[in-house]
N, C-alpha and C positions, 0 to 999 in steps of 0.2 A: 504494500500500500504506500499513498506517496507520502511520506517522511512529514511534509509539513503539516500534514494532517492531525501531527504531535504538537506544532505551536499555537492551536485552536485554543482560546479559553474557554471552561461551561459557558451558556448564554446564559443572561441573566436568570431567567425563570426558572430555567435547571438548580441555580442556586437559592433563589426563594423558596423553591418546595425542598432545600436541603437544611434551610436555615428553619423552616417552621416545622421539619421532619420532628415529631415527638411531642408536641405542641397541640394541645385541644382545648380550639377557641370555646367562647362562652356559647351551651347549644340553645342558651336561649334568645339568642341575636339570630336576625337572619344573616346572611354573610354580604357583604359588598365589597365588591374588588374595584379597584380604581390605581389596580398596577400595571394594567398592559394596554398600551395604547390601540384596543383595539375598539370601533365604532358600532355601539348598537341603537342609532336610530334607525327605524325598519327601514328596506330598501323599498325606494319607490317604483308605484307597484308599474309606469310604462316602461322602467327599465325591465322589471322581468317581462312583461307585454313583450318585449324587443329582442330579450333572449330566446321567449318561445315561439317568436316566429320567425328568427335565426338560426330554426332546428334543420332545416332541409339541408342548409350548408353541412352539416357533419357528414355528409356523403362527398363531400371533396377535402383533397388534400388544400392545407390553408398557404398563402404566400407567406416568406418571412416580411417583409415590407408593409404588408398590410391592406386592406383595399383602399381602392382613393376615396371611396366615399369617407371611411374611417380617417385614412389621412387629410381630406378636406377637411370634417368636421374636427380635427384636432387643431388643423393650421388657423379653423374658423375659428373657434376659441382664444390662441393665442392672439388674434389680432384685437380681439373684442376687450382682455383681460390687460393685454401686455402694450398694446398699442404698436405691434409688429407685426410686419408682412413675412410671413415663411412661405418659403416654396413647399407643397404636398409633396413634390415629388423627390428631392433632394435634402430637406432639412427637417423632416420629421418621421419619427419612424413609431410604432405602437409597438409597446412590451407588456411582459405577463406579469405585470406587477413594479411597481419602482423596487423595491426588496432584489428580486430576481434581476434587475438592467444594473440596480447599484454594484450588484457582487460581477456579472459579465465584466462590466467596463474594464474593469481594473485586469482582467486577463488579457480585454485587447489592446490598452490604452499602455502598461506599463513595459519597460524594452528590458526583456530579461536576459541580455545577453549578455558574456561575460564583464564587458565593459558598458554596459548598458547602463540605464539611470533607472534605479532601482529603490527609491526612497518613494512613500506614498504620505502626504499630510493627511491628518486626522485633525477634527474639533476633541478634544479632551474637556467633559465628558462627551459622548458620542452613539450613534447608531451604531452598534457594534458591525454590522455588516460589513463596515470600509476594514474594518482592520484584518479581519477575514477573507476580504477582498486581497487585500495586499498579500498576506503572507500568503497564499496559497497564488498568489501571480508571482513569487518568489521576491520579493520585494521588501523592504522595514517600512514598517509604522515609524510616521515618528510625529508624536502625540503633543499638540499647540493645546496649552491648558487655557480654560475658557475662565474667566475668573471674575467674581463681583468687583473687584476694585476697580474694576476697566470694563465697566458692563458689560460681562462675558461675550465681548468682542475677542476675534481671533487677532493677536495682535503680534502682525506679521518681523515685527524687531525681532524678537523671542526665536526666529529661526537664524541658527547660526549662518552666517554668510556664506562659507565654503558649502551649505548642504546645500543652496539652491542648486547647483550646477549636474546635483544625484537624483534631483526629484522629477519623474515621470507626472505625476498624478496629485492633486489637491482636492479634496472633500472640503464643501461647504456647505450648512444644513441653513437654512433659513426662508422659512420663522424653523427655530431652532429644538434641535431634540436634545436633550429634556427643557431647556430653559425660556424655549417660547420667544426667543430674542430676535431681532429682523436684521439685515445687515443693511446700511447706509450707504448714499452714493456715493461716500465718499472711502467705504471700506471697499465695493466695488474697485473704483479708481484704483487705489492702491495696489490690489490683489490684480486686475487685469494688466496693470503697469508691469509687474510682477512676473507675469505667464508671457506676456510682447516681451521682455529682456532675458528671461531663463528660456521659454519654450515648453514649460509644462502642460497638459493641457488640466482643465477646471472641470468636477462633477459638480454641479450645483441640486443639492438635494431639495426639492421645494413641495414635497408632500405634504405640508399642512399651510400652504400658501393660501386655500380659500377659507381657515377658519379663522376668520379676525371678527372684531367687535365693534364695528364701526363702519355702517353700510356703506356705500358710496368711496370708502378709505381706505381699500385693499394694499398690502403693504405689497412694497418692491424687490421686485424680482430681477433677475439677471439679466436676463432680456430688455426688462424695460432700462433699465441699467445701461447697458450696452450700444441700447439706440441714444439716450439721454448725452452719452459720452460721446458719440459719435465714433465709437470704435467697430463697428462690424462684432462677427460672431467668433473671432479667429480664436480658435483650441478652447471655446466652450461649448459642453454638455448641459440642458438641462432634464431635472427627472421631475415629474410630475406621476400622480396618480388620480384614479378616479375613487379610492378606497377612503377617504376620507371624508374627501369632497362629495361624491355622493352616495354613501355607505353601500358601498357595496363591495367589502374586505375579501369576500370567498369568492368572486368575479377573477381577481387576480388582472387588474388592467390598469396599464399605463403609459407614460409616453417620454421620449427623450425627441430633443429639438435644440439645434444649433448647426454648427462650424459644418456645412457642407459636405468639408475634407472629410472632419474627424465622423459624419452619421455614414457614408461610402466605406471605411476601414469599420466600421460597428457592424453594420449592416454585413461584410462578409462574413465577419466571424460567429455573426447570429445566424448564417446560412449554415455553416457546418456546426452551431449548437443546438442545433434543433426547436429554437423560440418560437416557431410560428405561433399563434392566438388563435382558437377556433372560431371558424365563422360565425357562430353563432354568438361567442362573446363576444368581436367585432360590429356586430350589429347593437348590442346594447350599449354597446361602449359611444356605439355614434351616436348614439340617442341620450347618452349620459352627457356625451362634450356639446352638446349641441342645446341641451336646455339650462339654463339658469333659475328658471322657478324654484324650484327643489333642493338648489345649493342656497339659497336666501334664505330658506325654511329653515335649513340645515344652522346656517349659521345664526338665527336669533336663538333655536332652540338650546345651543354651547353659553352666546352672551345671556340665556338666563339665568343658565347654572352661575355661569362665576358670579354676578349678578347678586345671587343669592348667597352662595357657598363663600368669599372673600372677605365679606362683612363679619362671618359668623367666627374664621379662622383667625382676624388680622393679631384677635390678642393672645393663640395660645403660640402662632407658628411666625416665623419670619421669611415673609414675601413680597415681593415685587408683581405687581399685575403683568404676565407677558404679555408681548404684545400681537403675539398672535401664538396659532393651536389650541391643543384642548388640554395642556398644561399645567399647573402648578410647582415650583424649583423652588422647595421650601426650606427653611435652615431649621432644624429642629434644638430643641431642648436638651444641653447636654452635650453634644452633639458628636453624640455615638449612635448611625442613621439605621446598625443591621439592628442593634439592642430597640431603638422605638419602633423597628417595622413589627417583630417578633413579638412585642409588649403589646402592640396594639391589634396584632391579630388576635393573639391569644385572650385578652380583657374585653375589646371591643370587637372582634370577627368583622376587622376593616384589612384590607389588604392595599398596603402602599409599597411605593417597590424603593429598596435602599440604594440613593446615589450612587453610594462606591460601588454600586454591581455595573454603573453605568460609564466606567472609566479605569485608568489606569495609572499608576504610581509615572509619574512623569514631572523633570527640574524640580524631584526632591517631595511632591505633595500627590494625593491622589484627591485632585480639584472634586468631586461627588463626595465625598466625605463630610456628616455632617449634614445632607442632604435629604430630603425625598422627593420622588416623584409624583404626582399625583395626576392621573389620568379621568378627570371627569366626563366621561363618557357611559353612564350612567343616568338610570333618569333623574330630571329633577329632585322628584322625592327622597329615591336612593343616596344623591350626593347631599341634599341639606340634613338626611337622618346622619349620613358619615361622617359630616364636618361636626355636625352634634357630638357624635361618639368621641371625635380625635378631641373636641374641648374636654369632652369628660377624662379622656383618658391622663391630658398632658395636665391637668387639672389636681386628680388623682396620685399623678407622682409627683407632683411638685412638694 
């Protein structure tokens, strides 16, 4: 088997059911998890309408590229959202999920040859997928800690000088995972400055770019970024998904749009990786990028939680409103984050996932330390009975 196989950490969740292994929460709570970012507002019901009458297609072999209809309605989205013209044909491509395109890229994107450039940036803390990415495209992580003092901005001095000239590949998450944090035109600037002088090229991870709180005030993407700058797309990726944005997690669909060059070298290596999308999810997926009703639903339904849930929190836990997702990057009490997740399953049958699962010891600190996550995705009732619980609990030990 292949060796790197060996520098894989558990994923988080493997370590949360190891942490609470022995552990028997109170059985007269009901349970509410609010540790894994995953979206359970029902999907809407024309997008299944559009998968079930995208059944006929499973009698054909599917393109890896995607149909144009699909690739128009994707490019149509991006002009509507981004204020960008993409070509269908050459700058956008549909994938089986941002999860599944985030870990490909870095196989096609990183040059593993002896001399190759072989460094991959990371956000510390992080979607663990990039670092997974790397080491199994034979590559090092090398983990930019995201930190409150410099509003967990990646803040590109912190990379020593000699390593730009090793790095293939740079991960940017924004609005950001865990921290809900947006990047600036002027972090743009810097980092596209950055990729024009080195030659790396850029993933820009923007899966939770449609949950913000503030209709009409969607935050900035790379894209738009880019046109703003007046730089072109040159060695930028972006990932988008429709799992968030219009819950539909077990669809498994998504999309990458940019650098011409860089979606023609994607696009072969998706040919011999077997991505194609079934026509049948290609048809819902057209019907998902193509409406916005149900993304507007989507997002008052988030801004009421926190809404609700921020007020009831601000005096047990220490937070920052992000500025966008379905987030909370909380400083706990104490701030030992596996001992309060463990404490608060067990006492309150709340399940929050511990920061340092979501990061790694990097320039001396492991930045998740002290941390939780808190994934409001959950209904309303369930997140204002849990931020209940977490007062009682931190209440309790204090």
């Amino acid at each position: 088997m292949n060796p790197r196989l060996d520098q894989l950490h558990p994923y988080p969740f493997q370590r949360l059911r190891e942490l609470f292994a022995g552990v028997t929460p109170n059985p007269e709570l009901r349970p509410v998890n609010l540790s894994i970012g995953e979206p359970r507002h029902p999907t809407p019901q024309f997008i299944k309408d559009a998968l079930v009458a995208g059944l006929d297609g499973l009698a054909n072999y599917p393109i890896t590229q995607g149909s144009d209809a699909l690739r128009e309605a994707i490019s149509g989205w991006a002009a509507r959202r981004y204020g960008v013209t993409l070509d269908p044909a050459t700058e956008v491509l549909p994938v089986n999920g941002s999860r599944e395109a985030l870990f490909a890229f870095a196989q096609a994107a990183v040059d593993s040859s002896r001399h190759g450039r072989r460094t991959v940036i990371s956000p510390n803390p992080f979607y663990q997928i990039y670092e997974g990415a790397a080491l199994l495209a034979g590559a090092r992580p090398f983990f930019l800690n995201t930190l409150p003092e410099n509003g967990f901005r990646m803040d590109w001095s912190r990379v020593p000088e000699d390593l730009w000239e090793t790095i293939s590949l740079v991960y940017v998450c924004s609005p950001g995972n865990p921290t809900g944090k947006v990047m600036s035109l002027s972090d743009w600037k810097a980092l596209f400055e950055l990729s024009d002088r080195h030659g790396f090229v850029i993933a820009a991870d923007e899966c939770y770019s449609e949950i913000y709180f503030e209709e009409g005030s969607p935050p900035l993407g790379a894209l738009t970024a880019a046109r703003q700058l007046g730089r072109g797309y040159r060695n930028l990726a972006v990932f988008n998904s429709l799992s968030k944005r219009s819950n539909v997690p077990g669809l498994r669909s998504g999309m990458v749009a940019g650098d011409a060059e860089v979606m023609k070298k994607f696009l072969l290596y998706r040919t011999y990786h077997g991505s194609a999308m079934s026509p049948a999810v290609q048809a819902a997926s057209a019907a998902a990028w193509n409406d916005e009703t149900h993304v507007v639903e989507n997002r008052r339904q988030y801004a009421a939680k926190f809404a609700a849930v921020m007020p009831l929190l601000k005096d047990a836990l220490a937070f920052d409103a992000p500025d966008a997702a379905f987030y909370l990057w909380a400083r706990v009490p104490g701030g030992d984050d596996t001992a309060f997740a463990r404490g608060l399953y067990e006492k309150q049958h709340v399940t929050v996932l511990p920061g340092s699962y979501l990061a790694r010891d990097a320039a001396g600190a492991n930045p998740g330390k002290g941390f939780v996550r808190i994934a409001l995705v959950d209904s309303l009732d369930a997140c204002v009975e849990a931020a209940g619980r977490i007062v009682r609990f931190v209440g309790e030990a204090a």
